[in-house]
C-alpha positions as CSV (number, residue, x, y, z in Angstrom):
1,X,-22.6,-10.0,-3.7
2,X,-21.6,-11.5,-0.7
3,X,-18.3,-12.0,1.9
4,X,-16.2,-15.4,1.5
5,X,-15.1,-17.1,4.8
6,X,-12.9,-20.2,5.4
7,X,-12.8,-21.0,8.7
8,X,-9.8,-23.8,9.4
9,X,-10.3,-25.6,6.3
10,X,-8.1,-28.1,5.5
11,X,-7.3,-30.3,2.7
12,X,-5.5,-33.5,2.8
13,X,-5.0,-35.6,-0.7
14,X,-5.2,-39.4,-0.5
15,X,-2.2,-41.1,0.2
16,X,-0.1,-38.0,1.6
17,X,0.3,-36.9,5.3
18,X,0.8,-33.1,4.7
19,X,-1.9,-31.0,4.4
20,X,-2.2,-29.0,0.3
21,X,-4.0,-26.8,2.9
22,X,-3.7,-26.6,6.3
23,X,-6.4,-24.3,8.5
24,X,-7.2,-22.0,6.0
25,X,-8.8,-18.9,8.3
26,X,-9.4,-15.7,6.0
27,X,-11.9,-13.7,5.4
28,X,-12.7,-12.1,2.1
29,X,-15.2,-8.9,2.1
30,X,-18.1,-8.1,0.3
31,X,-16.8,-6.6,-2.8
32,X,-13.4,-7.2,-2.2
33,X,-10.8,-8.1,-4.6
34,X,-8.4,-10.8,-3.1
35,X,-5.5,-12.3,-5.0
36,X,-3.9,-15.8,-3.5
37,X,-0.5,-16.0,-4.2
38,X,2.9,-18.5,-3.9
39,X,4.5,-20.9,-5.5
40,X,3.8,-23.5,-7.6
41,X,2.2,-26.2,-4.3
42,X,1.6,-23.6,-1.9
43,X,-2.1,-24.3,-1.9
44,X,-3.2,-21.5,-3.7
45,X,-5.3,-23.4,-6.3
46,X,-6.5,-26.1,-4.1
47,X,-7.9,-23.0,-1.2
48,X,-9.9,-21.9,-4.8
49,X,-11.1,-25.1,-6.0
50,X,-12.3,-26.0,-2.4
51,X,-14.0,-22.6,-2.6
52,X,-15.6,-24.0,-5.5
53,X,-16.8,-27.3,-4.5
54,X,-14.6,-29.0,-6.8
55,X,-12.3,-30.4,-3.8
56,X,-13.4,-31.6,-0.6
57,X,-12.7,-30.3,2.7
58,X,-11.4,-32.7,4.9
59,X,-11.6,-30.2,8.1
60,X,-13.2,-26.7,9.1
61,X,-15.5,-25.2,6.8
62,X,-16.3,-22.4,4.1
63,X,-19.3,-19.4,3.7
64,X,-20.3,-17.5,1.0
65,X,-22.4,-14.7,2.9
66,X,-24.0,-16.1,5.8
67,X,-24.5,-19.5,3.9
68,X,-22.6,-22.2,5.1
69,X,-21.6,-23.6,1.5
70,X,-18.8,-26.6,2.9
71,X,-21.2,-29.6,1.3
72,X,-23.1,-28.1,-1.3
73,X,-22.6,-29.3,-4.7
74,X,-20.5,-26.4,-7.3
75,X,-23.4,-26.0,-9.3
76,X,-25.3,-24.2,-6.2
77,X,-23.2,-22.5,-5.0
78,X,-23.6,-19.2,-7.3
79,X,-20.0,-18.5,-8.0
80,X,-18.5,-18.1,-11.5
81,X,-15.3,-19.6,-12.5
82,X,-12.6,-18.6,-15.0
83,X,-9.7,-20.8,-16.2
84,X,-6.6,-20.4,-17.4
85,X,-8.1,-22.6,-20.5
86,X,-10.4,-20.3,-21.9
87,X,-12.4,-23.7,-22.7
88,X,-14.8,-21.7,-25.4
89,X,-16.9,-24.1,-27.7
90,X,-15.2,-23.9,-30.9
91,X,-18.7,-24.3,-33.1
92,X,-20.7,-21.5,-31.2
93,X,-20.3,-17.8,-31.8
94,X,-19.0,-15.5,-29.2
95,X,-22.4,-14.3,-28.0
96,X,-23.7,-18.1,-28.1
97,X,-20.6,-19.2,-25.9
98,X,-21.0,-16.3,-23.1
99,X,-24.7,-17.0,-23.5
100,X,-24.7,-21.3,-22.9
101,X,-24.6,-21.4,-19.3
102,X,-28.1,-18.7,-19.0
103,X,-29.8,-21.0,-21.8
104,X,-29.1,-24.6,-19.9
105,X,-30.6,-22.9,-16.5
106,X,-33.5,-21.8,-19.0
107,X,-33.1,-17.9,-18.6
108,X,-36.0,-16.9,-21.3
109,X,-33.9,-15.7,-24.9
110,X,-35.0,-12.0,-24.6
111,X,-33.3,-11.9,-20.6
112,X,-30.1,-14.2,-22.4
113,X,-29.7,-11.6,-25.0
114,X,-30.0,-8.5,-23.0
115,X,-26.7,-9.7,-20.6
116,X,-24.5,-11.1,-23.1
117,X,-25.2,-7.3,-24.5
118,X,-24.3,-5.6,-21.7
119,X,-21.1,-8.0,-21.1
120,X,-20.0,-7.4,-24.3
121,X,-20.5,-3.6,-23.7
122,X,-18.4,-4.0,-20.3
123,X,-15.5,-6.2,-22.6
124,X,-15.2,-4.5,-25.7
125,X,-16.4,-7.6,-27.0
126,X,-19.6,-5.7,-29.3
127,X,-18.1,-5.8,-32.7
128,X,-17.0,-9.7,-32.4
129,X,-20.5,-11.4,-31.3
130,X,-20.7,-13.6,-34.5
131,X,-17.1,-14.2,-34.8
132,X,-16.0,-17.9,-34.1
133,X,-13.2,-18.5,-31.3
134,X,-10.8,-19.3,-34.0
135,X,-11.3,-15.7,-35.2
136,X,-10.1,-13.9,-32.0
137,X,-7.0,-13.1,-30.4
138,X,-5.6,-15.0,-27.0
139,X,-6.6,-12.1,-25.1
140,X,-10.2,-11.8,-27.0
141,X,-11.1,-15.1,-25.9
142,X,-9.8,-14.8,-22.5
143,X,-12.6,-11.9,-22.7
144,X,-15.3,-14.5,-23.5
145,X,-14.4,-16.7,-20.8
146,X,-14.9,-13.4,-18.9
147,X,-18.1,-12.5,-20.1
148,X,-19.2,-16.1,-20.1
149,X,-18.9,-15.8,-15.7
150,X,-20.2,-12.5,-16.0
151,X,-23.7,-12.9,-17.9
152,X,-24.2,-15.5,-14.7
153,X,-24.4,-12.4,-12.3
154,X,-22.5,-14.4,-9.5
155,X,-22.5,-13.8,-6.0
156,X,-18.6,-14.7,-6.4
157,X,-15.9,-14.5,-9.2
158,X,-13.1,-17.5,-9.3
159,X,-10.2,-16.3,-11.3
160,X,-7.5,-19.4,-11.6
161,X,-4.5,-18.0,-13.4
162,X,-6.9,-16.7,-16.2
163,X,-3.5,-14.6,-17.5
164,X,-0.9,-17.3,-17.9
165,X,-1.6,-18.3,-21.9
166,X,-0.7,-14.6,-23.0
167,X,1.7,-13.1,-23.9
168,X,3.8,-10.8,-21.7
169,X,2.5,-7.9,-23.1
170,X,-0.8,-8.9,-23.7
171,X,-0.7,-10.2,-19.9
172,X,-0.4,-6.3,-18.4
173,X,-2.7,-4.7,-20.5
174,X,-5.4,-7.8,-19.8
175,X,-4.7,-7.3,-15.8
176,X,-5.1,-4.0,-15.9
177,X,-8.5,-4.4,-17.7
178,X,-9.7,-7.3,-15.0
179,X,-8.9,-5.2,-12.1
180,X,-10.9,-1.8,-13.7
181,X,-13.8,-4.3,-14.3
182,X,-14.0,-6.1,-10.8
183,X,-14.2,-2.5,-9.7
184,X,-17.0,-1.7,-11.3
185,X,-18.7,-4.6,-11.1
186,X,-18.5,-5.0,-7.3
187,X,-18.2,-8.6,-7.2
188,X,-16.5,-10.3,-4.6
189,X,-13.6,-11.9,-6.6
190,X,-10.8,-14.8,-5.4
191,X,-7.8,-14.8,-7.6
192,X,-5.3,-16.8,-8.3
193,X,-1.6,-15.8,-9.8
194,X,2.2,-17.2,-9.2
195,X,3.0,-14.0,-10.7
196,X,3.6,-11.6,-7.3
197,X,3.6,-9.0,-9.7
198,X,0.0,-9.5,-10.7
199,X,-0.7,-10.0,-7.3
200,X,0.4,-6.6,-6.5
201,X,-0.7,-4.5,-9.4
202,X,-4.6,-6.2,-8.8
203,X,-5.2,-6.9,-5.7
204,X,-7.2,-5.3,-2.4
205,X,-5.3,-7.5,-0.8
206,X,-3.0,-10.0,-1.3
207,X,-2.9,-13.6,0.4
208,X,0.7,-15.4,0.5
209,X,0.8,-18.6,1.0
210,X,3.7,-21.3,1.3
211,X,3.5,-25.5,1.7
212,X,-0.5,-24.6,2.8
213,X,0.2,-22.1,5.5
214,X,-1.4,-18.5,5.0
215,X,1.7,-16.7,5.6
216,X,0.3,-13.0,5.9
217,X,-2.8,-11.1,4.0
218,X,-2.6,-7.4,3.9
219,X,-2.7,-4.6,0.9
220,X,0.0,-4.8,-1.5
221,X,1.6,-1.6,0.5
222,X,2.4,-2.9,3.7
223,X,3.4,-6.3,2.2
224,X,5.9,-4.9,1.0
225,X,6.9,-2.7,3.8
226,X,6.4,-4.7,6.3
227,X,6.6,-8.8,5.5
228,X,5.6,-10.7,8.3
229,X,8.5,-13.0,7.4
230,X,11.6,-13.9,5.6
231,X,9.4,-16.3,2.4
232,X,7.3,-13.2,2.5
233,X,9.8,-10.6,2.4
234,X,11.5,-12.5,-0.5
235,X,8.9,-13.5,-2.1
236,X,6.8,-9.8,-2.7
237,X,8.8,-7.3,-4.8
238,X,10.9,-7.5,-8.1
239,X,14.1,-7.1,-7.9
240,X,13.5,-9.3,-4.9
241,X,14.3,-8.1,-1.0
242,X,18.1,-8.8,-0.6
243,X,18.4,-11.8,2.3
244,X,21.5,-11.9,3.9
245,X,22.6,-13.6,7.1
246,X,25.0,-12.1,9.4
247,X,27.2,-12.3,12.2
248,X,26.0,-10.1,15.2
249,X,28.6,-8.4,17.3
250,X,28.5,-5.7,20.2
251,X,24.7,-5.7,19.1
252,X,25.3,-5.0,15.7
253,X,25.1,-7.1,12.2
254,X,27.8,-6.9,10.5
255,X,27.9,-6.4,7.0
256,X,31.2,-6.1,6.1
257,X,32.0,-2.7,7.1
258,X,28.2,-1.7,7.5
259,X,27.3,-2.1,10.5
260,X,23.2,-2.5,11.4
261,X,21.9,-1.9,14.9
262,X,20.0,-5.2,16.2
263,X,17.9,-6.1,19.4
264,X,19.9,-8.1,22.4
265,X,17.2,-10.9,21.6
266,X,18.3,-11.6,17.9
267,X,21.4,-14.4,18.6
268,X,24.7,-15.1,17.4
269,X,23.4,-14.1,13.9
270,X,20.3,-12.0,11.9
271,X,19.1,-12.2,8.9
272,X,19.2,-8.8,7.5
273,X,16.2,-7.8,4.3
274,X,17.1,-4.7,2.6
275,X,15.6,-4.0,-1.0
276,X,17.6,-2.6,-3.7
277,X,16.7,0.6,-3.6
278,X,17.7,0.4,0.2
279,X,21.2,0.5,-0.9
280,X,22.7,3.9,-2.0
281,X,26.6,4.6,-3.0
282,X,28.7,4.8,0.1
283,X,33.0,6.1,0.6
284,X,32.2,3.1,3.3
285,X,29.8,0.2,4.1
286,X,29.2,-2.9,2.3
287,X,31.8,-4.1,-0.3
288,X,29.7,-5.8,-3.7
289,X,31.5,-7.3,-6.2
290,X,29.5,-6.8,-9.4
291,X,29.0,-9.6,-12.0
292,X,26.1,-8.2,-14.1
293,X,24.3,-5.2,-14.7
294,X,21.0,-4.8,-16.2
295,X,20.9,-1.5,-17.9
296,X,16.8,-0.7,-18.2
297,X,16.6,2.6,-19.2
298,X,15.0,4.4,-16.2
299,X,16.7,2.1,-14.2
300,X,19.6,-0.2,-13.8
301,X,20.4,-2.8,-11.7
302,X,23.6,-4.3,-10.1
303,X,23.8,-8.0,-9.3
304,X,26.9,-9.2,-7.2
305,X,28.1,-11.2,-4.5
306,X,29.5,-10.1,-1.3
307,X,33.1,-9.2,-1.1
308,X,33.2,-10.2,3.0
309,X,32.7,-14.4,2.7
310,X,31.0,-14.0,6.7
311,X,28.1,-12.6,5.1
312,X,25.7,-15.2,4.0
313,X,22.7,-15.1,1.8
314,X,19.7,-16.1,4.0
315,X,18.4,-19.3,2.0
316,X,21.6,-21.5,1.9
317,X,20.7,-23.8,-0.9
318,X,20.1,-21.1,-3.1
319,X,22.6,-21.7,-5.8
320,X,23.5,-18.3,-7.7
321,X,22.2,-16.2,-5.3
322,X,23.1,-12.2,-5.8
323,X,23.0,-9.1,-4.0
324,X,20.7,-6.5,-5.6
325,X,21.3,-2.9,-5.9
326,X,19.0,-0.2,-7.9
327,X,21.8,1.9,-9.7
328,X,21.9,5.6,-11.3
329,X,21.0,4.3,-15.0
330,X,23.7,7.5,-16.2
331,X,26.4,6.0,-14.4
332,X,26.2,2.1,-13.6
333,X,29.4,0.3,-12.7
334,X,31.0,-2.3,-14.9
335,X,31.3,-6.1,-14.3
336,X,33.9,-6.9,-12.4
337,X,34.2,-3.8,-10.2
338,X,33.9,-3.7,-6.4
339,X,31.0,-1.3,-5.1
340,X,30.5,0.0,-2.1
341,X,27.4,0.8,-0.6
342,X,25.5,1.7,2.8
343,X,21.8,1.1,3.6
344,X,18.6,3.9,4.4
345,X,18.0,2.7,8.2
346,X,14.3,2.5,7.6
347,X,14.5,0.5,4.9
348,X,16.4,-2.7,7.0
349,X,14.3,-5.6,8.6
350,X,15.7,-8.0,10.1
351,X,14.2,-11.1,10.5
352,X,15.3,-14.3,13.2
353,X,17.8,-16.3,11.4
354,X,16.3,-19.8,12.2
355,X,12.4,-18.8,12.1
356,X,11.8,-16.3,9.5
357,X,9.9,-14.2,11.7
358,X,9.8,-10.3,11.5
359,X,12.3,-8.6,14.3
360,X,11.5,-5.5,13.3
């Protein structure tokens, strides 16, 4: 096992001037379980790939332990890879495909047979040794491709969306399994997800990044209590964080009739980030005029715009944008209704209407 450091590294594709990555610095520990996530071009599977030696870096550099790893080639640099492909051999049995990689680096038959055993223990993977890959399910290969890095006994897992050919489903329950086995393993793993929900329900920590930039890393917890930023704030959580930009009067945000204490530094206007279940029924406060409800059993959902047009959602071009409130799922309002709501005071951040950045 061993710690994972990039220090300022930095990738830059011919023929563009914008960094996919721009001065990567984070640290992952020994052990550690570290999820990259964003959106689709954020960086997130170039910052793996470069881990892996399969992309250059154009600046800074990158350690696996104390080794400094930046030019050595991907076969030596003891890390394991798994791919959203599961990219099994079609002709070769389960046990023969987990087994390939230890028989080309000439690990003697008795040694290859003993670890694709004990992988297959770890996967549930026992009863299907002889079957084919056209005899398993999405998720039962997924498990080869798993055991196949395993067997290796890496100093380092790479995970690059390994989830996104299953089906929803199949995609929780598979999660769920990779995170229990990392933890017994112990191995230092990098993984990469759009999915922020996977993100959160995996990782020790979660890193999100946006157009290259590591925005913030911390435990799923205190990303979601406390983004470092508007992208962040918005991006972790589902529902997502309700973004909403508003005039600031008398040192208050106003929100049609709720009004939301600010600092004398934050401007003319604030972006206020309240989640949905921030908001709570209210005689006075914040007028919502509800277009849809999604009824969830254990919980519903009101989507709606604002009923005061000064109040702005945060990210202008987003089209269709919709306030966000968690509902009693015994009494949810109807479509077309106005609601009116007020907002838990420690549940607000505000966030500078221009930068992003955390206020408070």
């Amino acid at each position: 096992m061993a710690s994972v450091v990039f220090e300022q590294a930095t990738r830059i594709y011919p023929g563009t001037t914008n960094p996919a990555v721009n001065k990567l610095d984070l640290v992952v520990k020994d052990g550690e379980f570290l999820v990259l996530v964003g959106p689709s071009g954020c960086g997130k599977s170039t910052s793996l790939r470069m881990l892996a030696g399969l992309e250059e870096i154009d600046n800074g550099r990158i350690l696996i332990g104390d080794r400094d790893v930046t030019n050595v080639a991907p076969k030596d640099r003891d890390i394991a890879m798994v791919f959203q492909s599961y990219a099994l051999y079609p002709h070769m049995t389960v046990a023969e495909n987990m087994g390939f990689a230890l028989k080309i680096a000439g690990t003697p038959k008795e040694e290859r047979a003993r670890r694709v055993l004990d992988a297959a223990k770890l996967l549930d993977l026992e009863p299907y040794l002889d079957r084919k890959p056209k005899a398993l399910s999405g998720g039962q290969r997924q498990r080869v491709a798993m055991g196949r890095a395993i067997v290796r006994e890496p100093q380092v897992f790479l995970m690059d969306e390994p989830l996104s050919n299953l089906d929803a489903k199949l995609r929780v329950a598979t999660r769920t399994q990779i995170a229990a086995l990392q933890r017994r393993l112990g191995i230092t793993t990098v993984y990469v997800t759009h999915d922020q929900v996977e993100a959160m329900t995996m990782g020790d920590r979660v890193a999100v990044l946006k157009d290259g930039f590591l925005q913030q890393v911390d435990t799923p917890r205190n990303l979601y209590e406390n983004p470092a930023n508007a992208f962040v704030a918005g991006f972790i959580g589902s529902p997502a964080m309700n973004l909403l930009t508003a005039p600031v009067s008398a040192g208050n945000a106003k929100l049609g009739n709720l009004s939301v204490p600010v600092p004398a530094s934050a401007g003319a206007s604030v972006t206020v980030g309240i989640r949905p279940e921030g908001f709570s029924p209210a005689s006075t406060g914040f007028d919502v005029i509800v277009e849809v409800v999604e009824e969830l059993g254990a919980d519903a959902f009101v989507y709606g715009k604002p009923a005061d047009s000064s109040v702005k959602f945060a990210n202008a071009t987003d089209e269709g944008a919709q306030v966000i409130v968690r509902w009693d799922p015994k009494n949810p309002p109807k479509p077309g209704q106005t609601v009116t709501v007020a907002a838990n005071p420690a549940g607000i951040h505000l966030f500078n209407a221009t930068t992003g950045e955390r206020i408070k």
